[in-house]
C-alpha positions as CSV (number, residue, x, y, z in Angstrom):
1,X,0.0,0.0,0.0
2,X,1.0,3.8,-0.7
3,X,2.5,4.9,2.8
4,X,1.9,8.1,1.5
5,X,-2.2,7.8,0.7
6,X,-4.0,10.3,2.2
7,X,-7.8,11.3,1.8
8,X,-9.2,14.4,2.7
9,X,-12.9,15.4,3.1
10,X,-13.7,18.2,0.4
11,X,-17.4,19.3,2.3
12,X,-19.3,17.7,5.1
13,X,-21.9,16.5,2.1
14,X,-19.7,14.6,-0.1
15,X,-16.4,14.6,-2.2
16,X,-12.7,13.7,-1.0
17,X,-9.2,14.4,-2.3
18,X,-7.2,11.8,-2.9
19,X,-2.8,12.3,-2.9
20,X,0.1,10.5,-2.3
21,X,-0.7,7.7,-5.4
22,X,-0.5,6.9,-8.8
23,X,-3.6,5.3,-10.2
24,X,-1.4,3.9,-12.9
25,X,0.8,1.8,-10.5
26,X,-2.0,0.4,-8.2
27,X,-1.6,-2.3,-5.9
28,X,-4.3,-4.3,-4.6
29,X,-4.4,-2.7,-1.1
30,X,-4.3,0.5,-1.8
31,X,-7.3,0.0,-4.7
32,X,-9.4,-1.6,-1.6
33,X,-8.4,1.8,0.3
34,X,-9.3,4.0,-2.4
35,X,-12.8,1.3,-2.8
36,X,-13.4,2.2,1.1
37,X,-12.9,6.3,0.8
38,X,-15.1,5.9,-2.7
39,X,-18.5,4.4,-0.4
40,X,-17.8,6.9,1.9
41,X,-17.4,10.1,0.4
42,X,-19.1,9.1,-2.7
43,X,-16.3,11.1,-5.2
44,X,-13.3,11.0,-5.0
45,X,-10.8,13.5,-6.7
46,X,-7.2,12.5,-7.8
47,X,-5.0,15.3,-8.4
48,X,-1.9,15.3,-10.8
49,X,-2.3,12.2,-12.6
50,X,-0.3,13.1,-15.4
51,X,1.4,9.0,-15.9
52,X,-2.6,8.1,-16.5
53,X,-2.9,6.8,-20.6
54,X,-5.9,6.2,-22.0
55,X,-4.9,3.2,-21.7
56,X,-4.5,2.6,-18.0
57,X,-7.3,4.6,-17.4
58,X,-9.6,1.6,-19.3
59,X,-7.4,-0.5,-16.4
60,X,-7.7,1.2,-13.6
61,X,-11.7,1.7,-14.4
62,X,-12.0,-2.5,-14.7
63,X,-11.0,-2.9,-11.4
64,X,-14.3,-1.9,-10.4
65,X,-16.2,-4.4,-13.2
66,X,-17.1,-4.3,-16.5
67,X,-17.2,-1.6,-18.7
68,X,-19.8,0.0,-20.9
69,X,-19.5,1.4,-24.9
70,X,-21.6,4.3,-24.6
71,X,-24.3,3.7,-27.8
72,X,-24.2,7.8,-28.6
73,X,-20.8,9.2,-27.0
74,X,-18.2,10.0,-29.2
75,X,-15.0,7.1,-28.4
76,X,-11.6,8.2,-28.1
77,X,-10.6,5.1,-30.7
78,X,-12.0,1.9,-32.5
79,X,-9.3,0.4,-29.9
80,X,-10.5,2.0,-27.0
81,X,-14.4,2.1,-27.3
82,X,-14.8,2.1,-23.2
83,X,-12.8,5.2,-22.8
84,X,-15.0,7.7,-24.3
85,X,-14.2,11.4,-25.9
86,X,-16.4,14.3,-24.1
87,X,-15.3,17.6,-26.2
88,X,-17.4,20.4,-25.1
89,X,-17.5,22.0,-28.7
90,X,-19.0,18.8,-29.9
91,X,-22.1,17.8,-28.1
92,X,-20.1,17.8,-24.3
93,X,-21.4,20.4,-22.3
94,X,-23.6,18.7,-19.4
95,X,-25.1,22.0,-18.0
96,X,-28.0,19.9,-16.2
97,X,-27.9,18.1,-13.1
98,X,-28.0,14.3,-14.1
99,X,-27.5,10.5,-13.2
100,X,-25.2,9.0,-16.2
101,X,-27.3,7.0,-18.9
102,X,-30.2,6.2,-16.5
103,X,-32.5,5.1,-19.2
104,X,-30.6,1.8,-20.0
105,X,-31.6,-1.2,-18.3
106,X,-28.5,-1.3,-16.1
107,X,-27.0,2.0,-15.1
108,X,-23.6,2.4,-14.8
109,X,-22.6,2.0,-11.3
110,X,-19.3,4.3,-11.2
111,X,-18.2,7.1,-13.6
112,X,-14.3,7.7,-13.8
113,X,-13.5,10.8,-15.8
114,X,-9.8,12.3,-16.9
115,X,-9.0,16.2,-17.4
116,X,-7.3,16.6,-20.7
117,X,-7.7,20.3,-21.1
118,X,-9.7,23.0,-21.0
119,X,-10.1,26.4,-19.5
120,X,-8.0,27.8,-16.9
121,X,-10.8,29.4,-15.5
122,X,-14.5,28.2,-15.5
123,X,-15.4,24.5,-16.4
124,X,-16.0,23.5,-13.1
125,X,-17.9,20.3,-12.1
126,X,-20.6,20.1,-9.2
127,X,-21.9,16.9,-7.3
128,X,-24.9,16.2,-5.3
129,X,-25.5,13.2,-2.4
130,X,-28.6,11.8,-3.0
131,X,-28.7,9.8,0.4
132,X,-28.7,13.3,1.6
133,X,-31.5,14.8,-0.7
134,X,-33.4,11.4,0.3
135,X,-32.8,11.2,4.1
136,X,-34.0,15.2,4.4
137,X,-36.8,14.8,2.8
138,X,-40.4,14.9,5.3
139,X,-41.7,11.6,6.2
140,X,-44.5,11.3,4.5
141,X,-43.1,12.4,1.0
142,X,-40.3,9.5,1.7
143,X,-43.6,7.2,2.5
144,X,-44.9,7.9,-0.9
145,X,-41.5,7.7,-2.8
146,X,-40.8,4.0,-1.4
147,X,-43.7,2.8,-3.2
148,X,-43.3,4.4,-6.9
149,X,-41.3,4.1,-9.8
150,X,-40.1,6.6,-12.3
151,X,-39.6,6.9,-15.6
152,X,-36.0,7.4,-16.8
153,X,-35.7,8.3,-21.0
154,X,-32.6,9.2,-23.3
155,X,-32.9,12.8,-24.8
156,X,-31.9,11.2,-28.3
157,X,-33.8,8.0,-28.3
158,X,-37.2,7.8,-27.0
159,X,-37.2,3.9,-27.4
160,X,-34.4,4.1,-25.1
161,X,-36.3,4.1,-21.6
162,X,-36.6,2.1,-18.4
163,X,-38.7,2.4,-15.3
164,X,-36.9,2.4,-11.6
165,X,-37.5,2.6,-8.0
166,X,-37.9,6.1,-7.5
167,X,-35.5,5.5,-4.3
168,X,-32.8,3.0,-5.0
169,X,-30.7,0.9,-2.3
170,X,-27.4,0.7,-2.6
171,X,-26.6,-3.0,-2.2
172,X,-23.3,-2.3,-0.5
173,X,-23.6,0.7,2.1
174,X,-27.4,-0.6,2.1
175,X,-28.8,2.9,2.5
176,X,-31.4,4.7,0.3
177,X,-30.9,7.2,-2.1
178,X,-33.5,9.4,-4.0
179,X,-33.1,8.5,-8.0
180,X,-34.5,10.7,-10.3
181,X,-33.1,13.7,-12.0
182,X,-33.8,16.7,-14.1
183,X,-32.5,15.3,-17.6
184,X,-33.7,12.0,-17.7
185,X,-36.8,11.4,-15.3
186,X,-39.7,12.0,-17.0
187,X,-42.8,11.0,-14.6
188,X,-43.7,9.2,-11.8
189,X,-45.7,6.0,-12.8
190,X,-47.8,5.5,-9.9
191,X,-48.9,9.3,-9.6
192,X,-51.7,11.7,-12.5
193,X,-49.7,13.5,-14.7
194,X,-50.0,17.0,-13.1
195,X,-49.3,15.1,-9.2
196,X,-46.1,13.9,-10.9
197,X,-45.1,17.2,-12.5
198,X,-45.3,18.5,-9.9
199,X,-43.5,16.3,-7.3
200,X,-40.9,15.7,-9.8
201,X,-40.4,19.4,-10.1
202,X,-39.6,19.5,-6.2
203,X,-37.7,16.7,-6.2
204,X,-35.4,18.1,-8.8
205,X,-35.1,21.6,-7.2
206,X,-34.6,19.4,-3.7
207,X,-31.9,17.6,-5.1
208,X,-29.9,20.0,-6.0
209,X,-29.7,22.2,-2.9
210,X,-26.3,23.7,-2.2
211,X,-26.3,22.5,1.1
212,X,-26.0,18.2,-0.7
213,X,-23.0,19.4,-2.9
214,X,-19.0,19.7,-3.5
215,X,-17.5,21.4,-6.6
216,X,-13.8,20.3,-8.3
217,X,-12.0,23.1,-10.4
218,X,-10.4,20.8,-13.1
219,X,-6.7,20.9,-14.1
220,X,-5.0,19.2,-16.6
221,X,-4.1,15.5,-15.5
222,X,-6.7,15.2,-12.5
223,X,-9.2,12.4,-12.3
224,X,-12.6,11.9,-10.5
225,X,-14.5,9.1,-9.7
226,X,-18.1,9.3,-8.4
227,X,-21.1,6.7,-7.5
228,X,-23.7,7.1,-10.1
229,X,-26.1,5.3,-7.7
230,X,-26.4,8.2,-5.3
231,X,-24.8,11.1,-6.5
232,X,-26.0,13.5,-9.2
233,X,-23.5,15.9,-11.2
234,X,-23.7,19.0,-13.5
235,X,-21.2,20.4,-15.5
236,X,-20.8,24.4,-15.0
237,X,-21.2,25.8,-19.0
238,X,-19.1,29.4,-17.9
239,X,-16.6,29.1,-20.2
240,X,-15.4,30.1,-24.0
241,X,-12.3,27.8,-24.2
242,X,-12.7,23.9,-25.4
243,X,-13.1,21.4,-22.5
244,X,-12.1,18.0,-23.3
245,X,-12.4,15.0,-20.8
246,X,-12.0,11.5,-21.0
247,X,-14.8,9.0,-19.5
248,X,-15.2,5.3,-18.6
249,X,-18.4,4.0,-17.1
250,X,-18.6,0.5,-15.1
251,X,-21.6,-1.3,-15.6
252,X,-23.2,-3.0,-12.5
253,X,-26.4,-4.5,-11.2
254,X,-29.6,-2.9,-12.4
255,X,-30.9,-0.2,-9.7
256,X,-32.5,-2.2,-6.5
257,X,-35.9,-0.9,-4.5
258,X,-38.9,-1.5,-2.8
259,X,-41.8,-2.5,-5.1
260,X,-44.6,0.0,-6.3
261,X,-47.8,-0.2,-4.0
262,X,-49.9,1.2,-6.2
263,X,-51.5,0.3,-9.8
264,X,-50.5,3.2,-12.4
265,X,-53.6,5.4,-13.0
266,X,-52.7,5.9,-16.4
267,X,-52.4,3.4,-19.7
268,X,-49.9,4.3,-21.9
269,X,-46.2,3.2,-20.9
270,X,-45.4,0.2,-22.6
271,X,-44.3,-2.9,-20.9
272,X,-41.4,-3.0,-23.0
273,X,-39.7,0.3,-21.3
274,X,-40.1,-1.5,-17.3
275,X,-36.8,-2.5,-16.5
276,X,-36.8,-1.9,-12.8
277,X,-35.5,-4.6,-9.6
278,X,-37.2,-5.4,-6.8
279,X,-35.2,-5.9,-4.0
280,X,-34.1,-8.9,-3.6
281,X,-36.2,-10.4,-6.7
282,X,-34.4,-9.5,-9.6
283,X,-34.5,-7.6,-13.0
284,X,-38.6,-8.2,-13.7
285,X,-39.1,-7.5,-17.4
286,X,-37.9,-5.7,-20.2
């Protein structure tokens, strides 16, 4: 293990700086360190890691399981299809708070992004804990979010949707997270229409509160890793200059929740788009 590993808290809500290793020359140890600071500050940020190729990046990302090819993201090379190219001048520029691709019928579990280059000032990154957003939440609107699921949908594929527990649990630290977002939720089966506008519309401004959140200013060489289970993130569009990160996502089990209580009150969503888990059940359809 790195004698010199140190992690350090970045807000009392979530986010940690991680110094003192090289993600390219990772022993075991000190990736089960880094694996423990990860569930409990949810991101992690890794200055300076300049020896980091595209290469070992894809290496260091499968460490944590298998890794997805984005189906619309831009790849950094027909040899390297995991490790994906997010130029801000061409389609990168994530100014809405969001859960990565939570329309597919397994989520990625963990995101792991590399600053190339961008601007000196500006481009900053912002993160939200969603066991936070969930555990502040009043009583009885947690007592009606255990027992509905929302609809997640791509912005560029409408056949590209799947229906989750509106609160996920993660199956390691075992605690509950709100899960739905402001780019890819689109309603909340159980609930009319205009109840789930609504709510949704709270939930969205509630999850984003300042008071849930950390912020990196990127520099050249630094690397981030966050759980896409229960954090949301939003890239800061303030800048002029061209931003360009590298990406890998790990794929994991398909979001995990208690089951809906109630029948929808509206026909329309097709069985096809339900992809959601019950808690200790399974995937149930597709």
């Amino acid at each position: 293990m790195s004698v010199n590993l140190k992690v350090e808290a970045l807000t009392p809500a979530c986010g940690a700086v991680v110094t003192g290793v090289s993600l390219a020359k990772l022993d075991d140890t000190t990736f089960e360190r880094i694996q423990e600071a990860w569930f409990e500050h949810i991101a992690l940020f890794f200055p300076d890691q300049h020896d980091m190729t595209p290469e070992a990046h894809r290496e260091f990302a499968q460490r944590f399981g298998e890794l997805e090819i984005h189906p619309h993201a831009e790849k950094y090379s027909e040899d390297l299809p995991e490790i994906c190219l997010l130029h801000s001048e061409r389609g990168g520029r994530a100014d809405v708070w969001h859960a990565d691709v939570t329309y597919t019928e397994s989520p990625p579990v963990a995101v792991m992004v590399r600053f190339i280059e961008g601007p000196s000032l500006g481009g900053d990154t912002l993160w939200s804990n969603q066991y936070l957003a969930y555990e502040s939440l009043s009583d009885p609107i947690r007592e009606i979010l255990d027992g509905v699921t929302a609809l997640h949908m791509s912005t560029i594929d409408a056949d590209l949707a799947r229906e989750f527990p509106a609160v996920r649990i993660h199956p390691v630290t075992g605690r509950k997270a709100l899960y739905v977002n402001r780019l890819f939720t689109r309603a909340l089966s159980q609930l009319l229409p205009e109840e789930s506008e609504a709510l949704l519309q709270h939930l969205f401004t509630w999850s984003e509160k300042p008071e849930f959140t950390c912020r990196w200013r990127w520099s050249p060489g630094d690397m981030a890793l966050w759980d896409n289970r229960c954090v949301l993130h939003r890239a800061i569009n303030d800048y002029a200059d061209e931003r360009i990160l590298h990406r890998a996502m790990i794929l994991g089990e398909p979001p995990m929740g208690a089951a809906p209580r109630w029948d929808k009150p509206v026909p329309g969503i097709p069985a096809s788009s339900v992809g959601y888990a019950y808690r200790g059940k399974g995937p149930l359809g597709r």
